[in-house]
C-alpha positions as CSV (number, residue, x, y, z in Angstrom):
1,X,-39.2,24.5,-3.1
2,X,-36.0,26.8,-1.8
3,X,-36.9,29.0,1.0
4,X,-38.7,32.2,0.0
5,X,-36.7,35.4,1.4
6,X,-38.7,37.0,4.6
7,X,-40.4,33.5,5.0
8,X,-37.2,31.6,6.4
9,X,-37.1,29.7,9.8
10,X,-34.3,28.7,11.5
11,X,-33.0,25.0,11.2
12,X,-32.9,22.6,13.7
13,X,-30.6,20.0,13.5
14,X,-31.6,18.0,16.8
15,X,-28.3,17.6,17.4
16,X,-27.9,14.8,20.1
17,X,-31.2,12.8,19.4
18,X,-30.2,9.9,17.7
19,X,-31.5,8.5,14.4
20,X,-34.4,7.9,14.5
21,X,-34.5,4.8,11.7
22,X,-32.0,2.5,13.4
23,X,-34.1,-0.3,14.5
24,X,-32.6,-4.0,13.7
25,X,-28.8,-2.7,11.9
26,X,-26.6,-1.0,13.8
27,X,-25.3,1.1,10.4
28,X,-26.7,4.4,10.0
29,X,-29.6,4.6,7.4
30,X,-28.8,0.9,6.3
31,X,-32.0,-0.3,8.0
32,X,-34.1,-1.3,4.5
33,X,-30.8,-2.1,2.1
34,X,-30.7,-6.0,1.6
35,X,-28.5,-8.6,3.4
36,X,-25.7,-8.5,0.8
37,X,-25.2,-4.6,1.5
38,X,-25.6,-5.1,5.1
39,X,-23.0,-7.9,4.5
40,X,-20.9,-5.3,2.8
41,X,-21.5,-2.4,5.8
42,X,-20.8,-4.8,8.7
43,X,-17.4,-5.8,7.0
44,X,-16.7,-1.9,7.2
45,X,-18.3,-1.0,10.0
46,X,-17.0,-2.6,13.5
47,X,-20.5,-4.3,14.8
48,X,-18.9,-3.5,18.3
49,X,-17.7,-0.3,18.0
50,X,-19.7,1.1,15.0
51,X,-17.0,2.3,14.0
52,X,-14.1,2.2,10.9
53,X,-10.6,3.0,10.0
54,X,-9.8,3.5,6.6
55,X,-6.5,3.8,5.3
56,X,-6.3,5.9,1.8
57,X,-3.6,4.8,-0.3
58,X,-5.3,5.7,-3.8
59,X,-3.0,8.7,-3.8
60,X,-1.1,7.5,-7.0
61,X,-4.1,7.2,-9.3
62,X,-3.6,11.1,-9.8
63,X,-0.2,12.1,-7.6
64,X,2.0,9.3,-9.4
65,X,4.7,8.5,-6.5
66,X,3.5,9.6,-3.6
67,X,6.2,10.7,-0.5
68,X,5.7,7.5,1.5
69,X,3.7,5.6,-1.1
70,X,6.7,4.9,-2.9
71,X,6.4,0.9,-2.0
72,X,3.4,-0.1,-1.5
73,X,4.2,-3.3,-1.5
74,X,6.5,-2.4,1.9
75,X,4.0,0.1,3.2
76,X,0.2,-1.7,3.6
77,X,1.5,-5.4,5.2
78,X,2.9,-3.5,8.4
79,X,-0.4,-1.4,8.8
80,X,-3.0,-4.2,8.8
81,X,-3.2,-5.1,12.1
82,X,-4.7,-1.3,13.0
83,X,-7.0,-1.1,10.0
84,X,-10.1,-2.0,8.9
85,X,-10.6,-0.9,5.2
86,X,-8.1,-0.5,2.2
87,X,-8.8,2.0,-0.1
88,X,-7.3,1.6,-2.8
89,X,-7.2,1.5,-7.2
90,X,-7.7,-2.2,-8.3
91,X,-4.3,-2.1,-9.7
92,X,-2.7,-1.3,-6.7
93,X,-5.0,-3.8,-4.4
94,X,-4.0,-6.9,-7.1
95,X,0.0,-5.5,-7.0
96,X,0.6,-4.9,-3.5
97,X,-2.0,-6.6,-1.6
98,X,-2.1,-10.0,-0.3
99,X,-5.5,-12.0,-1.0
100,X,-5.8,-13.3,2.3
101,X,-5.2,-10.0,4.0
102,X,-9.3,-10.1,5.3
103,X,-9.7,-6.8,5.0
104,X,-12.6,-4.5,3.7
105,X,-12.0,-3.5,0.6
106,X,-12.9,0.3,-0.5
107,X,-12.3,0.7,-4.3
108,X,-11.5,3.6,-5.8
109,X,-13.7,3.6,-8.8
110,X,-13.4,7.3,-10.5
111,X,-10.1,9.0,-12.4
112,X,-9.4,11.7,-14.7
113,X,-6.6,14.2,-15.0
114,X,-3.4,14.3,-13.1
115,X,-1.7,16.5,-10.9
116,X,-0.3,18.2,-14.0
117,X,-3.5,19.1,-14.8
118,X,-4.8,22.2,-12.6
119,X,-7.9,20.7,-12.8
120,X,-8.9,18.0,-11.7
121,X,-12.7,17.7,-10.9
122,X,-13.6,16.3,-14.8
123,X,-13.4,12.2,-13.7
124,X,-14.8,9.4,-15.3
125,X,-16.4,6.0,-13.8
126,X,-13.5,4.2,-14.6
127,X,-14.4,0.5,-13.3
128,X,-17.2,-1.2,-14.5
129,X,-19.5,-3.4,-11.5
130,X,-18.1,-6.8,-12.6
131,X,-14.8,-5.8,-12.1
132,X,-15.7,-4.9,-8.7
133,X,-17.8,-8.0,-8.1
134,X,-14.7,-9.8,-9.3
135,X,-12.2,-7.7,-7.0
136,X,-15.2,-8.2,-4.1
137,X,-15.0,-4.8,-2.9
138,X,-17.2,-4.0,-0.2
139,X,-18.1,-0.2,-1.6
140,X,-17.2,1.5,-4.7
141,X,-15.1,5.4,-3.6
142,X,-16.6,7.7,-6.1
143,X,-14.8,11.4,-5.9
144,X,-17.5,14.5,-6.2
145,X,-16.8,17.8,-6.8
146,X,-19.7,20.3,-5.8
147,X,-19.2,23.3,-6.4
148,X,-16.5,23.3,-9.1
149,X,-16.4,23.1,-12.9
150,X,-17.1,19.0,-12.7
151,X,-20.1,18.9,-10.6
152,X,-22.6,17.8,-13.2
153,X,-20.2,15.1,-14.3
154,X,-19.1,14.0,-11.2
155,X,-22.8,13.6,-9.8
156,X,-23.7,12.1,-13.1
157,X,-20.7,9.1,-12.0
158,X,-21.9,9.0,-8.7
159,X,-25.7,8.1,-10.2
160,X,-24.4,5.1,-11.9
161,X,-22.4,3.8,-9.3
162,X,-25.5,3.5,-6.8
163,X,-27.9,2.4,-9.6
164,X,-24.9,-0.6,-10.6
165,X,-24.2,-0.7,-6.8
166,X,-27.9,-1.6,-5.8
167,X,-28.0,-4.1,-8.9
168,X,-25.4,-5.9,-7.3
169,X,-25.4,-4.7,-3.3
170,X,-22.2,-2.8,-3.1
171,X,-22.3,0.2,-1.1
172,X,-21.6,3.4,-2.5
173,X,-18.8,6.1,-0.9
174,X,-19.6,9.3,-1.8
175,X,-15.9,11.0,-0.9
176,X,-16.2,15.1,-1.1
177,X,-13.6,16.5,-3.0
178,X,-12.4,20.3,-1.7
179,X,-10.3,22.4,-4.5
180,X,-8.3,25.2,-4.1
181,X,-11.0,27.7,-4.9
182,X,-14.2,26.0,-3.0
183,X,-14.9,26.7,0.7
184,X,-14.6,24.3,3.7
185,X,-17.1,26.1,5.4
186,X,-20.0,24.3,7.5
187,X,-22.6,25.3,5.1
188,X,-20.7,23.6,2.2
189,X,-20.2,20.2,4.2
190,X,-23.8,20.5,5.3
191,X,-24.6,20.9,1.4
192,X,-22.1,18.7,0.1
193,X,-23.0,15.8,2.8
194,X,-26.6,15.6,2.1
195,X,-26.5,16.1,-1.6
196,X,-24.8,12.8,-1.9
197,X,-27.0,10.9,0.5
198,X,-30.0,11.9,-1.0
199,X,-28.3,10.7,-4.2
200,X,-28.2,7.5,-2.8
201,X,-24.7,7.1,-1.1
202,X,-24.3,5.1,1.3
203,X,-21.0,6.1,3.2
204,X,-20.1,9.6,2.7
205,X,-16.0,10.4,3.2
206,X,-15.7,14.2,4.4
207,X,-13.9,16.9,6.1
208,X,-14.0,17.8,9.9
209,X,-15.3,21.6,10.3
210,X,-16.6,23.6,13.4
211,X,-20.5,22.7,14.2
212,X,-19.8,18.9,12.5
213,X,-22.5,17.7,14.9
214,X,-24.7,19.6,12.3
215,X,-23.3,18.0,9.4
216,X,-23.9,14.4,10.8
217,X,-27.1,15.0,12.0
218,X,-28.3,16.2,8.8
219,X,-26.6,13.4,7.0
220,X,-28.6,10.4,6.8
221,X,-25.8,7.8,6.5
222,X,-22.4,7.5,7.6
223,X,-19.8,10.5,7.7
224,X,-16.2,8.8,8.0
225,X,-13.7,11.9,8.3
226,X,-10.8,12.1,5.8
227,X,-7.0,13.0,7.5
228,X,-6.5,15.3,4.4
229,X,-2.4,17.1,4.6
230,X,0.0,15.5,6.6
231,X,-0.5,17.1,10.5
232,X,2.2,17.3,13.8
233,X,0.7,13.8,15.2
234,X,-0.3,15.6,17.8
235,X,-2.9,17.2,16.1
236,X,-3.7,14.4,13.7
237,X,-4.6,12.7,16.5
238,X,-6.8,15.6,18.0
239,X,-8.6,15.8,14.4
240,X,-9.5,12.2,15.0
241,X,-10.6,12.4,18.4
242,X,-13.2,15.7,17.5
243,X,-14.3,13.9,14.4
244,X,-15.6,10.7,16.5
245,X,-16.9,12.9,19.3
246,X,-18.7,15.2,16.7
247,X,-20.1,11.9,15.2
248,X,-18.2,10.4,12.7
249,X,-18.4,6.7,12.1
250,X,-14.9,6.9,11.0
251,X,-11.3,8.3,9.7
252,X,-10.1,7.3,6.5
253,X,-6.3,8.3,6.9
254,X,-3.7,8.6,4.6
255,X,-1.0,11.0,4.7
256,X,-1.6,11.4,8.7
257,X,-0.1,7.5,8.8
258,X,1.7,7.1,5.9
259,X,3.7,10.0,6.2
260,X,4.4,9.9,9.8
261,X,7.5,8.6,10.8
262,X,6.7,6.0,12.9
263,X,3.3,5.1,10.6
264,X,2.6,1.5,12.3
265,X,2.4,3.3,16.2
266,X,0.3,6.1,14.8
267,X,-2.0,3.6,12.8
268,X,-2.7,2.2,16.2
269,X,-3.4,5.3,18.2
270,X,-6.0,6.2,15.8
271,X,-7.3,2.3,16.1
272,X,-7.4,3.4,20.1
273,X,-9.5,6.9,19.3
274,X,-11.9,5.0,16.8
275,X,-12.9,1.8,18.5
276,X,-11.8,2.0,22.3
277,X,-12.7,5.5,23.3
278,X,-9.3,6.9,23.9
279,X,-8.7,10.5,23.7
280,X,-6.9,12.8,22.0
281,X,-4.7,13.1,24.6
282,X,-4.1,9.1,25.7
283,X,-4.1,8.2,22.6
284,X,-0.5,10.7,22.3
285,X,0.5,9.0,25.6
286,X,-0.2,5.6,23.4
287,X,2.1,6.4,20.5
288,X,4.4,8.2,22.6
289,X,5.0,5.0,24.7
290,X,4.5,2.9,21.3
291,X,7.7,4.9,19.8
292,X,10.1,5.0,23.2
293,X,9.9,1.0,23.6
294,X,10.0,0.2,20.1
């Protein structure tokens, strides 16, 4: 029942006790899934670190050519050895990606209108669960929009995908879609966030925001930040740093490497931030020395 007005108390996020369910698998909320979704989790999740990076190169499925997407075929190879999971549309993971690459596999699973399209929160589930067995993707990327015209819909696809993805143990990523019009407030995250892990996802891909310890503390699984527009790397960098200090099990970057102009050092400073504890600011030093003895 919603709070009644005069009757509210103030949350309490217990923001720096850990959770509290974590006993025997190191991924957040993961404890009671079975051994072929842990199996999934731990190829995503660093057992050492706890930790991921993504690399978003789905971009196409409603941007056409992206600016420094135009070769994928070129772009991914080069950034393997700093990544963890490809996420990607099966037809750009059976083009442009070798087999034996080992890499997690994060399948974009959701489409509808392009960018000509000024809206573009009405997707569909557009790949079935054999196709992802077949493509053995490790979680199907399922775009939400709450808050906009397509929330019903897109809650509706993110349903079926955990029902199908606990039929056949593939973990589900809920990814937050922000429009134009909605807010990227900490309220929304905090909303956003826990709507789709009470829905059953099992990752959830989301913006940084001020009070983000809140957010992940009232988020039940795994928050892995998304890079969103292309920053100074400076700043990317300073984005990833306060995301895995606020919590985050993750970054899932796109434009922030792919888009920078020297994407392999940047790829690695991030790796640096994400699994070895640099900072914001030695992980600059990092690229800068990276880029100067190239």
């Amino acid at each position: 029942m919603a709070d009644v007005e005069g009757l509210k108390i103030a949350k309490d996020y217990h923001v720096g006790v850990p959770f509290a369910n974590q006993e025997g698998f190191y991924v957040k909320g993961a404890n009671h899934l079975d051994w072929g979704m842990k199996k999934h989790l731990s190829n995503i999740f660093d057992p050492k670190s706890g930790n991921t990076v993504m690399f978003a190169f789905d971009h196409g499925y409603f941007m056409g050519s992206t600016a420094g997407l135009e070769r994928l075929d070129l772009v991914i190879p080069k950034l393997l050895p700093n990544i963890d999971v490809l996420m990607g549309t099966r037809g750009a993971l059976r083009t442009c990606v070798s087999p034996d690459c080992r890499k997690a596999v994060a399948l974009r699973a959701t489409s509808g209108s392009s960018m000509m399209n000024d809206d573009l929160s009405h997707e569909v589930l557009a790949v079935d669960i054999e196709e992802a067995v077949r493509m053995n993707a490790d979680c199907l990327a399922i775009q939400t929009f709450i808050g906009a015209d397509g929330q019903l819909s897109s809650l509706d696809n993110l349903s079926k995908a955990v029902n199908l993805g606990m039929r056949y143990s593939i973990p589900v990523m809920g990814v937050v879609a922000v429009g134009k019009q909605m807010e990227r407030t900490p309220r929304f995250f905090k909303l956003a966030t826990r709507i789709l892990a009470e829905l059953g996802a099992n990752i959830i891909k989301t913006y940084y925001c001020d009070d983000f310890e809140e957010v992940v503390a009232a988020c039940p699984v795994p928050i892995v930040v998304a890079g969103g527009k292309k920053l100074p790397e400076k700043d990317a960098l300073t984005l990833a740093y306060n995301s895995i200090k606020g919590g985050a099990k993750g970054l899932d970057m796109g434009r922030n490497i792919f888009q920078s102009e020297h994407s392999v050092e940047m790829s690695a400073a991030i790796r640096k931030i994400v699994h070895e504890g640099f900072t914001d600011k030695e992980a600059y030093e990092f690229y800068e020395d990276a880029i100067h003895t190239k």
